[in-house]
C-alpha positions in Angstrom: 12.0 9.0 -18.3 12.4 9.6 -14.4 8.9 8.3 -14.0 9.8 4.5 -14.2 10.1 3.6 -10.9 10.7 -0.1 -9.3 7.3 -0.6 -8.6 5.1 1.2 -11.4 5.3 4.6 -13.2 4.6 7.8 -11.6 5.7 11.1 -11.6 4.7 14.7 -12.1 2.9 15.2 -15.5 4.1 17.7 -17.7 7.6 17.2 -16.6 8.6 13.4 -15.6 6.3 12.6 -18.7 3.9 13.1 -21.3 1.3 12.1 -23.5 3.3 11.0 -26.2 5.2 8.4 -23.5 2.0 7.4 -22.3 1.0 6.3 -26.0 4.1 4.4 -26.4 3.9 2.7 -23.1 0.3 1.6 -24.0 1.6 0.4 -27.6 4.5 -1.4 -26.6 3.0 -2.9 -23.7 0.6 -5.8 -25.0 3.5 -7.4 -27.1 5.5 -7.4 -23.7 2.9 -8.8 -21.6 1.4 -11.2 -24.3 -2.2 -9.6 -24.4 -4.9 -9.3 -27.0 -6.7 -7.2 -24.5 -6.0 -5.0 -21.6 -8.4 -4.1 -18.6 -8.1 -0.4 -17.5 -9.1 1.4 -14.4 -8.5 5.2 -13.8 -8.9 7.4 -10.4 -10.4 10.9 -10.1 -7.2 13.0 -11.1 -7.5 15.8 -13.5 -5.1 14.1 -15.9 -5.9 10.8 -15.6 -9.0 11.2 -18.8 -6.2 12.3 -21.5 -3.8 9.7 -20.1 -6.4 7.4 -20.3 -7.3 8.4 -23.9 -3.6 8.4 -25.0 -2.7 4.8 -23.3 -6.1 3.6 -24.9 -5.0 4.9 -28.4 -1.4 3.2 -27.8 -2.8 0.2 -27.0 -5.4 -0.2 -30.0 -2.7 0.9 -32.2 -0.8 -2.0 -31.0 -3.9 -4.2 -32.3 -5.0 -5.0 -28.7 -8.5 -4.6 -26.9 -8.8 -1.8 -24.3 -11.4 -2.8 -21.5 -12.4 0.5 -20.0 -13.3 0.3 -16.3 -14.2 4.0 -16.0 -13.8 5.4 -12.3 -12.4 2.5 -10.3 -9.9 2.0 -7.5 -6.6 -0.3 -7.7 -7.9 -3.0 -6.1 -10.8 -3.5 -8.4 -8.5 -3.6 -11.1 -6.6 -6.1 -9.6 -9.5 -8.0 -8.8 -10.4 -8.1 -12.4 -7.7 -9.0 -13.8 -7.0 -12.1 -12.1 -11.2 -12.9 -11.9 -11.6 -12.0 -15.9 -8.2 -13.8 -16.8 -6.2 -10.2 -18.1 -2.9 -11.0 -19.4 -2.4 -6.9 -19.0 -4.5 -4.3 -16.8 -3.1 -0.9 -16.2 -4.5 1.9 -13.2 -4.4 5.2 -14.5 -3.5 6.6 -10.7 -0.7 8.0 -8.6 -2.1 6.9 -5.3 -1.3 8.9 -2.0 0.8 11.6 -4.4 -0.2 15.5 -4.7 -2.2 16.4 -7.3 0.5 17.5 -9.8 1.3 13.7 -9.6 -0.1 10.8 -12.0 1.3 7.1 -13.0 0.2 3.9 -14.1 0.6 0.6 -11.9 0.7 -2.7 -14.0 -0.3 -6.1 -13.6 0.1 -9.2 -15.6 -1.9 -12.6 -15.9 -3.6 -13.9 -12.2 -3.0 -10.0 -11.1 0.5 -10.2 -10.4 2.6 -7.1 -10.3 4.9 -6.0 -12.8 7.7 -3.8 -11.3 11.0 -2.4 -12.9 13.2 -6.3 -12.6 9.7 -8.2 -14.3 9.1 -5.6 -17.3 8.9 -2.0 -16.7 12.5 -1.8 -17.4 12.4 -3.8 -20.4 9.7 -1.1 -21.0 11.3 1.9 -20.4 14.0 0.5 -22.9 11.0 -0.1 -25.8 9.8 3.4 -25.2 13.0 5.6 -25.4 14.7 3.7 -28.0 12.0 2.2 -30.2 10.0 3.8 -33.0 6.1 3.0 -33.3 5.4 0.9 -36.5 1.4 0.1 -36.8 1.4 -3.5 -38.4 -2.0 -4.9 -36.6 -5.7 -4.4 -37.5 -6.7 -1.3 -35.0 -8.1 -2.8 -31.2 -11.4 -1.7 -30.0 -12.5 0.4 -26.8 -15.0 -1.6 -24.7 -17.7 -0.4 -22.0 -16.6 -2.8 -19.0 -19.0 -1.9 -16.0 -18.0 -3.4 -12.8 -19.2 -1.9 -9.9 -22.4 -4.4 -9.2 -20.4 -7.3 -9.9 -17.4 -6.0 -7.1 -20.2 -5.2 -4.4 -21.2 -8.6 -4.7 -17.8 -9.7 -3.9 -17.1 -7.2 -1.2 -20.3 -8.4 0.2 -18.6 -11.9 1.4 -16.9 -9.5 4.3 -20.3 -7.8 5.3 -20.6 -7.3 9.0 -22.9 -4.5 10.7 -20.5 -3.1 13.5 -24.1 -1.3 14.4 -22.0 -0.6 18.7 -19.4 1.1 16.7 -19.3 5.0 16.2 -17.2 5.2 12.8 -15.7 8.4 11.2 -14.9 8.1 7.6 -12.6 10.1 5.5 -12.5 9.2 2.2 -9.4 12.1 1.1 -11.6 13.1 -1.7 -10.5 10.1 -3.7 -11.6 6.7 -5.0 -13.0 5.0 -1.9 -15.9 7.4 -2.3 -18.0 5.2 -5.3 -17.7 2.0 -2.9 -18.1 3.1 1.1 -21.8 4.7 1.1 -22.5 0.5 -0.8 -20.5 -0.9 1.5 -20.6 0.6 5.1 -24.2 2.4 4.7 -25.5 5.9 5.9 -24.3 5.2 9.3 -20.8 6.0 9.5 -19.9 10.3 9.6 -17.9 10.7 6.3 -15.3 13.4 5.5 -14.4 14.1 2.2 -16.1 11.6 0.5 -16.6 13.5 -3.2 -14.3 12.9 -5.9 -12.1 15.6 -6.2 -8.6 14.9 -8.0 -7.2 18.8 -6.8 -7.4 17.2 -3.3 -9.3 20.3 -1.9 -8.9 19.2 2.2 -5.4 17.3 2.4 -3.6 15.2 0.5 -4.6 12.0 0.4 -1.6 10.4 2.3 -2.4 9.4 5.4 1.0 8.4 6.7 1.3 12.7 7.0 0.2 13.8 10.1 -1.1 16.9 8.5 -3.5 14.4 6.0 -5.5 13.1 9.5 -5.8 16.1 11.5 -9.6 16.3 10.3 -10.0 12.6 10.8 -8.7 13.2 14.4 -10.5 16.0 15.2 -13.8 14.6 14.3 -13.1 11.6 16.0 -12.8 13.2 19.3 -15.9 16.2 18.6 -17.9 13.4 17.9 -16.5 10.2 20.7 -16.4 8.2 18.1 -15.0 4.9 18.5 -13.0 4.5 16.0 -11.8 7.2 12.4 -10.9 5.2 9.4 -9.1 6.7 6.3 -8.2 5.6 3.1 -5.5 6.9 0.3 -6.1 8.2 -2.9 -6.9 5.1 -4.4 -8.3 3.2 -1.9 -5.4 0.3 -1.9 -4.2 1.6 1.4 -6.4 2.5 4.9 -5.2 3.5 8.2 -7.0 4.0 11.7 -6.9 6.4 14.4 -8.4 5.7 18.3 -11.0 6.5 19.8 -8.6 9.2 21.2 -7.6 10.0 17.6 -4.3 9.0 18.4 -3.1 7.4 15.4 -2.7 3.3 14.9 0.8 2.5 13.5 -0.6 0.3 10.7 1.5 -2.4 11.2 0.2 -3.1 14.4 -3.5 -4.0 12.3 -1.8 -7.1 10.9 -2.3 -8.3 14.1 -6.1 -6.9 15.1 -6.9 -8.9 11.3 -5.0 -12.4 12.9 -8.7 -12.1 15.5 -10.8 -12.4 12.0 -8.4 -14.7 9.5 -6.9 -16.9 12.4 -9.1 -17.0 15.1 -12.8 -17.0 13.7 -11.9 -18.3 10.4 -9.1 -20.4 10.8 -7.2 -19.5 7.1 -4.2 -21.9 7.6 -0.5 -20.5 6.0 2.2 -18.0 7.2 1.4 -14.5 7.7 3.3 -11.9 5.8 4.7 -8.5 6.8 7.4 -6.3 5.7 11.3 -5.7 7.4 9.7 -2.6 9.3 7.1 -4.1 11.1 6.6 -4.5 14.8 8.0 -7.3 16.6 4.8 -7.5 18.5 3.0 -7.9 15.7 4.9 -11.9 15.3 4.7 -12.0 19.4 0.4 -11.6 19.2 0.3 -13.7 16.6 2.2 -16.5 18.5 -0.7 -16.6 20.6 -2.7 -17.6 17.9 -0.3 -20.5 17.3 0.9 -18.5 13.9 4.2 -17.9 12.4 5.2 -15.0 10.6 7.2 -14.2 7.3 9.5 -11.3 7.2 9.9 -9.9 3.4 10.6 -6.8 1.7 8.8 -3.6 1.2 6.2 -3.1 -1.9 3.4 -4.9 -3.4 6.1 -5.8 -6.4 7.5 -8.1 -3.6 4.7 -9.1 -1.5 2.2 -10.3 -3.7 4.4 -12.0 -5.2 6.1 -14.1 -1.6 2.2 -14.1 -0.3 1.1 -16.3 -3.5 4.7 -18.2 -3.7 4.1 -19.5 0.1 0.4 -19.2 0.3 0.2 -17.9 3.2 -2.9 -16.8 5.2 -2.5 -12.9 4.6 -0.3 -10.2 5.4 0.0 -6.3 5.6 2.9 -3.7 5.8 4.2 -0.4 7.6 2.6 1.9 4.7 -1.1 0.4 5.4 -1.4 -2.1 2.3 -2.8 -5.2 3.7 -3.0 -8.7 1.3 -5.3 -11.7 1.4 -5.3 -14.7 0.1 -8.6 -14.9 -1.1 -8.0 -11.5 -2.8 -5.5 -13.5 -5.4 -3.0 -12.4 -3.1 -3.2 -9.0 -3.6 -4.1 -5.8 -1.2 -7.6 -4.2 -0.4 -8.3 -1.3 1.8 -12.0 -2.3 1.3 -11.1 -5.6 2.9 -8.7 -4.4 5.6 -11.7 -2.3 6.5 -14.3 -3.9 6.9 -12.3 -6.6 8.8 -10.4 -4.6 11.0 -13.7 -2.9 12.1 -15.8 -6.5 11.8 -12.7 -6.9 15.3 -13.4 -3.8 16.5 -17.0 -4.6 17.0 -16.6 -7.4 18.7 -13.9 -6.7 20.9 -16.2 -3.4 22.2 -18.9 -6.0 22.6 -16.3 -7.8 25.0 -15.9 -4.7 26.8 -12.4 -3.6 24.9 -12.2 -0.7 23.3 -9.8 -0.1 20.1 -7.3 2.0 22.4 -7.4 -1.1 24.7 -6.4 -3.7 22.1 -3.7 -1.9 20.3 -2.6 -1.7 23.7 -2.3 -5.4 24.3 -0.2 -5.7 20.7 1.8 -3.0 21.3 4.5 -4.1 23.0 7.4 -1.8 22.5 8.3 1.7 22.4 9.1 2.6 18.1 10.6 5.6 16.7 8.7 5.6 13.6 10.3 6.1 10.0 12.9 8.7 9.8 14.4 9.9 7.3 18.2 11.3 6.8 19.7 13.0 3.7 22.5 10.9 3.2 24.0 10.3 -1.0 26.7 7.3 0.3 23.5 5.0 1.5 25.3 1.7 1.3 28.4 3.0 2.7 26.3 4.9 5.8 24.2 1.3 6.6 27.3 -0.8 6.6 28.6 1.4 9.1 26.2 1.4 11.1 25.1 -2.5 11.0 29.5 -2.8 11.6 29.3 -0.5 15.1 25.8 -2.0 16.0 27.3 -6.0 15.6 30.2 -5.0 17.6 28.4 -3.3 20.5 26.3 -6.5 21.2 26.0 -10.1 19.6 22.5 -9.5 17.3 20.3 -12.5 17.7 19.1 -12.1 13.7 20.3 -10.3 10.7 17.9 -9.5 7.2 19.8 -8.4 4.5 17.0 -7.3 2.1 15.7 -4.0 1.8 18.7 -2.7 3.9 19.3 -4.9 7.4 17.0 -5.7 9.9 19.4 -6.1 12.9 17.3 -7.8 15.9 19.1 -8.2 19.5 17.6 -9.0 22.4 16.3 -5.8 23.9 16.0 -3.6 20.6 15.8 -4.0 16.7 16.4 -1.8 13.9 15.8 -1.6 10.1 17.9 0.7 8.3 17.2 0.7 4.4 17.4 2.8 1.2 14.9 4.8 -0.9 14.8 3.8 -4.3 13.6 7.3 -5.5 15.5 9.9 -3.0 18.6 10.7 -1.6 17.7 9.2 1.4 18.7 6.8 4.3 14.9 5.3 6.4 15.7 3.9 9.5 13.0 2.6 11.8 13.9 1.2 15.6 12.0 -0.4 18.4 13.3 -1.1 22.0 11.6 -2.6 24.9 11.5 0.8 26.8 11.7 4.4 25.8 15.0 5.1 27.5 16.9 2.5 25.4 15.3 3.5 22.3 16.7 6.8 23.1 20.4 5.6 23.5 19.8 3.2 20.6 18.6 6.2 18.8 21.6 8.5 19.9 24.3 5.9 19.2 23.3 5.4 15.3 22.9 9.1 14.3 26.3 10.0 16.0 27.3 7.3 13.2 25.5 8.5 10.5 26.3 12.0 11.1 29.6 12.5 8.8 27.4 10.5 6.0 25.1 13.5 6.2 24.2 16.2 3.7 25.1 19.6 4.6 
């Protein structure tokens, strides 16, 4: 069962699962959710077909409806869900993964997430120990074409950025039914057939490997911007007109110009305990506030609808809107980001140029150490940090945030791995150095051999 995870289910199929636990999941999950129907949505992988097959045939078994979405990405089944009124929808998908990998994500009523504390652990429970007993008149499969219906949605964003020069890479995966409708003949695409063996890169474009064609193309062809998406289209980064990659965070703010400024969408912006301060110091310009919360659409879907706030994005390039019931769209991101983009070249400002004026500190990036005493490794650290120099704020959710007045860091757990993620920003490169220095000569007896 090492594929239930604290956000969905994933793992490598054949070994971290099979097709007789994807039955089970599908049967026991419309008694836990409460559903006499359930909206599904698969990606291009070569599994997900017979996981789709065997999660449909668990779920009729069950007595529910299956509502069969075909070929979609995540956030049109998210979309769905909450537009359609779903008490259940599942995405047959393992997102930025290799191809070896597939998984399910899970939503409830009004598209809300389920994760391991709000039912996939009950789950997991249900379908080791529980037997399958058929009691209910057999569900039905249902044709549930939505494509036309999401365009006319999407279309609410439309914006021609005709001065812009866009590269598009599409990794092969699920943004490829949607950009051609959305974004026309005019942007170069890479990639942009659905291939679930990945054929080019992987499609995670937080690996520098994944965007070396992005970057290249960007700079054969002075473009003025490269976009990419993930696997299944609920994620998209940027690189420069340089093709010098955009941390992602840093878009939160370049989306404030469209949801703040030109719209005026009133509430708290969200974004995760690894983002940028600039990102909160641009958007005080804007006479906006924002909310620091933890990592994972499990978490902030869920703040983003509790406090209504405006929008919101994260380090790993998911990006949430209200008007989105709250949820997270690449599409969206996308076409707002480059709706900015557009006009800021009009202005005379070229991408480079405004992530330039948000970027206000020198980062380190996410790194990772192989550490097994996690807990005991962070408190030392966040004990030597505190002692060194009065902090000015302490989060203690996913790991700490530790903020002084010169440098920050965020030093937090993976769920999944034996390892320790810290992430550190200082004013100038030289104290991000020493801060740097100072907390791996304290983590280095908590390392692996």
């Amino acid at each position: 069962m090492g594929a239930f995870k604290a956000y969905d289910f994933r793992g490598i199929y054949g070994q971290d699962f099979d097709l007789e636990t994807i039955y089970k999941f599908g049967f026991f999950l419309p008694s836990l959710l409460k559903a006499d129907k359930v909206l599904i949505g698969r990606d291009m992988r070569v599994t997900s077909q017979e996981m789709f097959e065997a999660l449909s045939r668990g779920i009729t078994d069950a007595g529910a409806d299956v509502y069969d979405m075909g070929l979609t990405t995540t956030p049109m089944v998210y979309y769905f869900t909450a537009k359609h009124h779903f008490d259940a929808s599942v995405m047959i998908t393992a997102s930025h993964n290799p191809k070896e990998y597939n998984g399910l994500k899970v939503s409830r009523t009004d598209a809300l997430p389920v994760g391991f504390d709000t039912g996939l652990g009950e789950l997991e429970q249900k379908v080791r120990h529980e037997e399958v007993v058929i009691t209910a008149p057999k569900g039905k499969v249902i044709d549930y074409p939505v494509k036309e219906e999401y365009l006319q949605f999407q279309s609410q964003y439309h914006y021609s950025p005709d001065n812009l020069k866009i590269v598009m890479d599409c990794s092969n995966g699920m943004a490829s039914i949607l950009v051609k409708d959305i974004f026309g003949e005019k942007p170069c695409y890479l990639f942009d057939t659905l291939d679930g063996t990945f054929p080019n890169h992987e499609a995670n474009p937080l690996e520098a490997e994944n965007i070396v064609a992005l970057q290249q193309k960007v700079r054969e062809t002075h473009a003025d911007i490269g976009v990419i998406f993930d696997g299944d289209a609920d994620r998209v980064m940027f690189v420069d007109e340089h093709g010098d990659f955009i941390s992602p965070d840093l878009i939160i703010a370049v989306l404030g110009h469209y949801f703040i400024e030109e719209k005026n969408v009133q509430g708290l912006v969200i974004q995760d305990i690894r983002t940028s301060k600039s990102v909160a110091e641009y958007l005080a310009k804007m006479g906006r506030d924002i909310y620091i919360w933890r990592v994972g659409r499990a978490y902030a879907a869920m703040k983003l609808r509790e406090i209504d706030g405006a929008f919101g994005g994260e380090y790993a390039g998911h990006y949430y809107f209200r008007d989105f019931f709250y949820s997270d769209s690449g599409m969206i991101a996308a076409q707002v980001a480059l709706r900015v983009f557009s006009q800021m070249k009009e202005r005379g400002i070229s991408v480079s140029q405004l992530i330039a004026r948000i970027k206000r500190y020198a980062n380190s990036g996410e790194i990772n150490f192989t550490i097994e005493q996690k807990k005991e490794a962070m408190e030392a650290v966040k004990a030597a940090c505190i002692a060194q120099e009065t902090p000015e704020k302490v989060l203690d959710f996913d790991g700490y945030r530790v903020e002084f007045a010169d440098w920050w860091f965020n030093i937090r757990p993976s769920n999944t791995e034996p390892y320790l993620r810290l992430l550190m920003e200082a004013r100038t490169e030289e104290l991000l150095a020493e801060k740097r220095a100072l907390i791996e000569k304290i983590l280095k007896p908590y390392m692996s051999r």
